[in-house]
C-alpha positions as CSV (number, residue, x, y, z in Angstrom):
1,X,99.0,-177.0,-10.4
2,X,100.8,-180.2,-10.0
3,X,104.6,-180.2,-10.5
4,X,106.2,-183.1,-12.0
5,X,109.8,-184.0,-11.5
6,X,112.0,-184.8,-14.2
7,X,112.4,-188.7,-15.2
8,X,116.1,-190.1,-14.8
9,X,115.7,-190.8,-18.4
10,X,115.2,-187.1,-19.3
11,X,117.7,-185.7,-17.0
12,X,120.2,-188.4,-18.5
13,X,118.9,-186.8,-22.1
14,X,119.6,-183.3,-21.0
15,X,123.1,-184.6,-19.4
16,X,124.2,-186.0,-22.6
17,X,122.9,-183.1,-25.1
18,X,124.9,-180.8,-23.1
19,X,128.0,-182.9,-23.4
20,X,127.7,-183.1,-27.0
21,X,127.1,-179.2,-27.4
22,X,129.9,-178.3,-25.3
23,X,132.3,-180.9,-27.1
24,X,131.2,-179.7,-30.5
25,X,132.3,-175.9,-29.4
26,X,135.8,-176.9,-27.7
27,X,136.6,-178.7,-31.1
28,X,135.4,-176.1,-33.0
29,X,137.4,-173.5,-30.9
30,X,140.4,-175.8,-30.7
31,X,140.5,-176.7,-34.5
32,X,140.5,-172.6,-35.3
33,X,143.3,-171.4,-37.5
34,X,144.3,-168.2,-38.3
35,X,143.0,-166.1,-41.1
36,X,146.6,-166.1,-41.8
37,X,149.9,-166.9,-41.2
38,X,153.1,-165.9,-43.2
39,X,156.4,-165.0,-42.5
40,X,158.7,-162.4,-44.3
41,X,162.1,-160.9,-44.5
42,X,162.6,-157.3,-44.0
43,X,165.7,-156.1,-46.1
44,X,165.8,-152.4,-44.0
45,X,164.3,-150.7,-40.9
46,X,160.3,-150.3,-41.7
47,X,157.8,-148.1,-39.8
48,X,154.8,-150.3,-39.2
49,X,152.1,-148.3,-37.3
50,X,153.4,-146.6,-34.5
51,X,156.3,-149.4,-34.5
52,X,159.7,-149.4,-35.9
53,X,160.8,-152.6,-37.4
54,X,164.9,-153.5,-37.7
55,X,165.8,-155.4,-40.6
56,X,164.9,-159.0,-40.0
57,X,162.5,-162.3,-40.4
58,X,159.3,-162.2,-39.2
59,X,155.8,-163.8,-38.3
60,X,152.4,-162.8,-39.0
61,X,149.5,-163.9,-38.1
62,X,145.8,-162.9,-38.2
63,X,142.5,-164.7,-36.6
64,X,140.4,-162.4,-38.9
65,X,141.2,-160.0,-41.7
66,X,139.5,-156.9,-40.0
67,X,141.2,-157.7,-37.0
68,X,144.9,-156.5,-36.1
69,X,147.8,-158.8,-37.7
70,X,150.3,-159.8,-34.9
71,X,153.8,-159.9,-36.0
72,X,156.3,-161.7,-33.7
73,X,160.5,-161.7,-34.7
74,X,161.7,-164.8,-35.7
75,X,163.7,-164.4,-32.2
76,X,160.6,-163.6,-30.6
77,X,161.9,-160.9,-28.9
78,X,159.5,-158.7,-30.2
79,X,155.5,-158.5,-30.9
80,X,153.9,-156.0,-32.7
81,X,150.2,-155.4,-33.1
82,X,149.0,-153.2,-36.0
83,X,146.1,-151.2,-36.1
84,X,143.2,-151.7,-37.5
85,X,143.4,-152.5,-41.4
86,X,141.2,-150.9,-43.9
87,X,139.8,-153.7,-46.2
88,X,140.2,-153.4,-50.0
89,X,139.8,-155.8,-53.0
90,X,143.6,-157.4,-53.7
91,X,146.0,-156.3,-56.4
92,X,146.5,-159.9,-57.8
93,X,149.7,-161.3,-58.1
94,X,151.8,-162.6,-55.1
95,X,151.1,-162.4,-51.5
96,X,153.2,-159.5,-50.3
97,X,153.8,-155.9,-47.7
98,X,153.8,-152.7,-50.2
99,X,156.4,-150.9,-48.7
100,X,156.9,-146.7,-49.4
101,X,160.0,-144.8,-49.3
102,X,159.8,-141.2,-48.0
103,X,162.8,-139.6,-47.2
104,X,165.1,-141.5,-45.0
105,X,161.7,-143.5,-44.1
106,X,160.0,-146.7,-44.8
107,X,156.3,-147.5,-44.6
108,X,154.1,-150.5,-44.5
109,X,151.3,-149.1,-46.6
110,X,149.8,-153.0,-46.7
111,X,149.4,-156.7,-47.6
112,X,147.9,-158.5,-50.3
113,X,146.5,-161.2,-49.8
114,X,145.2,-162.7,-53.1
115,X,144.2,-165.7,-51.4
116,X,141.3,-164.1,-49.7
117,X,140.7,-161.6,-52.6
118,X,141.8,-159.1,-50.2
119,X,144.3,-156.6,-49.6
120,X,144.6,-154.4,-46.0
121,X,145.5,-151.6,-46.1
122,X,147.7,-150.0,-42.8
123,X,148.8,-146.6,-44.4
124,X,146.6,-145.5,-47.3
125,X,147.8,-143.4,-49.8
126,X,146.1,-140.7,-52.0
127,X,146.1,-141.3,-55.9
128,X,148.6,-138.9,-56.7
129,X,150.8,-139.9,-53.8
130,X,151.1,-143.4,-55.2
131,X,151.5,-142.3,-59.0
132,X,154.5,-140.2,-57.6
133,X,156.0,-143.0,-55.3
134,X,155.7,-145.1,-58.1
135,X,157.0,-143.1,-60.7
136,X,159.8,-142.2,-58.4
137,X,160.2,-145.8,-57.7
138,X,159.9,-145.3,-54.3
139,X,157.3,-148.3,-53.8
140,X,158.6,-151.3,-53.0
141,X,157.2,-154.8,-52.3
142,X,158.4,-157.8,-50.1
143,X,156.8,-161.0,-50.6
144,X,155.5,-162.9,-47.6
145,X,155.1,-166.9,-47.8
146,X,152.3,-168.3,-46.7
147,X,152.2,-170.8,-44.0
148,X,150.6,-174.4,-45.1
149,X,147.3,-175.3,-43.8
């Protein structure tokens, strides 16, 4: 078996193909945005997770919507990681955190996001819990604005 070795011109193709595939995936990578990216205002202390929240203006941002949001103080003295959301169809309207009152606490329970038919949900609640949150008008929602692509 006779072993031939590689023309100039085909190591010059292979050089140049493998330019072009790497430049295509460092723009790609380079040109990602985020799934999202809003910030919000929070009135009152909020429980988000296993984090507490003061009263404040915030940042989120997600690189995928079953991924965990990032939310970053307008300070940036603090960033917060949620957990993993649950992913459910949105609730229309505005893009906004659903916020529960328990007691002396508050809850993120999620964030629609009608802009990606989506809502996520942090802290579900039963059916019954949410008729009597509601009906005790203990459900409250803070809208988020959307940052421009």
């Amino acid at each position: 078996m006779k072993i031939q070795k590689a023309t100039p011109y085909l190591t010059s193709m292979k050089l140049v193909l493998g330019v072009l595939i790497a430049t295509c995936v460092f723009t790609g990578a380079a040109n990602a945005q985020p799934s999202f990216a809003g910030k919000f205002t929070l009135p009152y202390e909020v429980r988000w997770g296993q984090a507490v929240l003061p009263a404040g203006d915030y940042f989120i941002r997600m690189d995928s919507t079953a991924a965990p949001a990032m939310i970053r103080s307008a300070s940036g003295t603090m960033v917060v990681y949620t957990q993993f959301p649950s992913l459910a169809d949105n609730d229309g309207g505005g893009t906004y955190l659903t916020i529960s009152t328990q007691g002396r606490e508050r809850k993120v329970r999620s964030l629609n996001l009608p802009g990606l038919k989506r809502s996520l949900v942090f802290a579900p609640l039963t059916k019954n819990e949410r008729e009597a949150l509601a009906k005790a008008g203990q459900i409250h929602n803070v809208p988020v604005i959307t940052a421009a692509k």
